[in-house]
Phi, psi and omega in degrees: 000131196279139183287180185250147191266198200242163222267353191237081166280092147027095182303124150093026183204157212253165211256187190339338192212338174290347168285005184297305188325305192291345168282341163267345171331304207274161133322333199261018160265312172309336185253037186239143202254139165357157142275007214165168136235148198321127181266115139297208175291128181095025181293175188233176151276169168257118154015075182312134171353124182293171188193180167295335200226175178290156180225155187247141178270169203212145172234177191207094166313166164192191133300140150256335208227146169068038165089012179304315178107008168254137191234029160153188198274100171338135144235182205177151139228148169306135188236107133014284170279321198270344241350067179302109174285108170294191033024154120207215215280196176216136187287103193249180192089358217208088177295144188028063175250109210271311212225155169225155143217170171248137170273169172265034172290324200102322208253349158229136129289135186234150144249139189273175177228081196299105182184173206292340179248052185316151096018128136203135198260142165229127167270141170268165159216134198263113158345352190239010180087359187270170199251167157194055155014073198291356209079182241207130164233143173275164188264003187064007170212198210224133178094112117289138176233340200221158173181152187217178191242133152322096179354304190307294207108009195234008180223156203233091182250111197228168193276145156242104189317313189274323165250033148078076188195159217216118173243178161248134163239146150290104183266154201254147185348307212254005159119337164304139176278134135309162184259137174337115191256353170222162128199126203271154166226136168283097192254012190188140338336172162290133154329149172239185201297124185116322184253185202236021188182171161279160167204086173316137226213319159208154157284070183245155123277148184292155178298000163270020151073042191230340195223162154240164174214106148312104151272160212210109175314284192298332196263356193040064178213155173229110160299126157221138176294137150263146177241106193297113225278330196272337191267305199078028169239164196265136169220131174272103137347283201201122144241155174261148183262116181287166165313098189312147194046034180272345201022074187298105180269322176174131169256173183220116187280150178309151181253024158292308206094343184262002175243163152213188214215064160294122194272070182284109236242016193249295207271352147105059218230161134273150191215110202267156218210098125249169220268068171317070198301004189254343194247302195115022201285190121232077186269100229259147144323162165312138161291121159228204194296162169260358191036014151280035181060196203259168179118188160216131167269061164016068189311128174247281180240128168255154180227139161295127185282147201297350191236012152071023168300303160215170166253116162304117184217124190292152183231106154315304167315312199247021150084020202223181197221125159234112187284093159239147184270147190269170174181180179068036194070001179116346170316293216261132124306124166231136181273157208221296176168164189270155160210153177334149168267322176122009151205206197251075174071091181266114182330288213201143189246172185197134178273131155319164178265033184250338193079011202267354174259127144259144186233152161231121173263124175251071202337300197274349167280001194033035179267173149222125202248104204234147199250178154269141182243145197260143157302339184268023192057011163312118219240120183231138166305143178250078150103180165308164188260150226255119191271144208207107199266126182052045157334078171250344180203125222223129175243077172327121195265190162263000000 
């Protein structure tokens, strides 16, 4: 089933799914080679070069449908220290998978399945490195973008972008999904100025596992949810209100709990959050720079460093990475500076689980791209950039 495309198209840039066209248009998805051919279950990575260091499995989101050029979820593994990217096989069976997570077992990954009858899928994952494809539940709405595992490990929480609604699945012992036991649509605030609905955009828990919080693009609000932990349904608590027409795209919480790092991707803003863990409160700050100029770079995701040292946040427009130290107990940002990311409109980052890495998956360059992290949070390019056809999400596994 082909996705319904997406409803918010970028001025004067084409929008979440219309660039794929201009990209087979070209040459330069043509010239970008498989990472494999296509594995079913029980396929493997294939084995990295030996080295001084460990190597790690890696997954790779893309497009399947209307020419995206992916044809199911990329594996690869990683080299630790260098961080050097191996190929290995493609996980098939597994439609449009735009976002990945993991539980925290280890032992299964979900994808959403972004299209008009939205998704969401669980890959086994084997001590021995192999996949299996548990099946698919749908999510009742439609553009799923995003989706995360409950801490507990027994619940499945994903976004649906497009008809703005936010869901629950049960996962079952062996990692397999249940049918759906909530689902919310963001019917209030009124939409904001451009849009023409809510489109709910992530899903987290806060990290003490007590509250979830929904951001929601169109409504420039972040909901947050109690989640009955024996029921699986959601009761909405507390929302905070964005700027209008800030479009609060995804946040990443301090690994104190008490702060979070809003990502705005319409007014081009960073938003420091803070976090009540007894209420569920969310309270956000003044926006600030993104140190990309003036204009908007369509800020996509920040990710936080494991010792809650510093912060990332991918810039699409302007191709970059912007590095700021955290300082005040997680209060404060300071912006430090951008670097090249080394490709083309980076979805979405993701840190090894050590921090010692950043990967950028960069959609139109269909690349992924990995710096070395510095003690000082410094960012050094690690090698060429690892060609990944139509690069929307990349999951360093542990």
């Amino acid at each position: 089933m082909n996705p319904a495309p997406h409803p918010r198209p970028a001025p004067g840039l084409p929008g979440r799914r219309g660039l794929l066209g201009g990209l087979l248009a070209g040459a330069a998805l043509a010239a970008v080679p498989a990472l494999a051919a296509p594995a079913h279950a029980g396929a493997r990575p294939a084995p990295a070069p030996a080295g001084p260091h460990a190597t790690r499995p890696l997954l790779l989101g893309t497009y399947t449908s209307e020419g995206g050029g992916g044809t199911g979820i990329g594996t690869a593994v990683y080299d630790t220290g260098t961080g050097a990217i191996t190929p290995g096989p493609v996980i098939t069976g597994v439609e449009n998978p735009s976002y990945l997570a993991p539980h925290p077992s280890g032992a299964t990954v979900y994808a959403v399945a972004e299209q008009g009858a939205g998704a969401v899928t669980a890959v086994a994952v084997g001590p021995d490195g192999t996949y299996e494809v548990l099946g698919s539940r749908p999510t009742g709405g439609s553009g799923p973008t995003h989706l995360s595992v409950h801490p507990s490990g027994r619940w499945l929480l994903s976004a649906n972008y497009t008809s703005g609604s936010v869901a629950v699945h049960p996962i079952a012992e062996d990692g397999s999904l249940g049918e759906r036991t909530d689902l919310v649509t963001h019917s209030s605030p009124p939409p904001g100025p451009g849009q023409g609905g809510p489109h709910a955009h992530q899903i987290v828990t806060s990290p003490d596992g007590g509250h979830v919080l929904a951001v929601d693009l169109g409504t420039d609000t972040v909901y947050t949810y109690a989640l009955d932990a024996s029921a699986g349904t959601l009761t909405e608590v507390s929302r905070a209100a964005l700027a209008p027409g800030s479009g609060p795209r995804h946040l990443a919480f301090h690994p104190g709990g008490r702060f979070a790092y809003l990502a705005c991707e319409l007014d081009n803003t960073m938003v420091v959050c803070a976090y009540d863990p007894a209420t569920g409160a969310l309270t956000p700050g003044p926006g600030q720079s993104t140190g990309t100029g003036s204009g908007v770079s369509y800020p996509a995701q920040p990710v936080v460093t494991g010792d809650g040292a510093y912060v990332y946040l991918a810039n699409r427009g302007h191709n970059s990475l912007t590095r700021y130290a955290v300082e005040g107990g997680g209060a404060v940002l300071r912006l430090l500076d951008t670097v090249p990311v080394g490709g083309d409109w980076p979805r979405q980052l993701a840190l090894s689980p050590d921090s010692s890495l950043l990967f950028a998956a960069n959609q139109r360059s269909s690349t992924v791209t990995v710096f070395g992290v510095g003690p000082d949070g410094s960012l050094t390019g690690a090698g060429a950039p690892f060609p990944a056809p139509v690069a929307v999400c990349v999951l360093p596994l542990p």
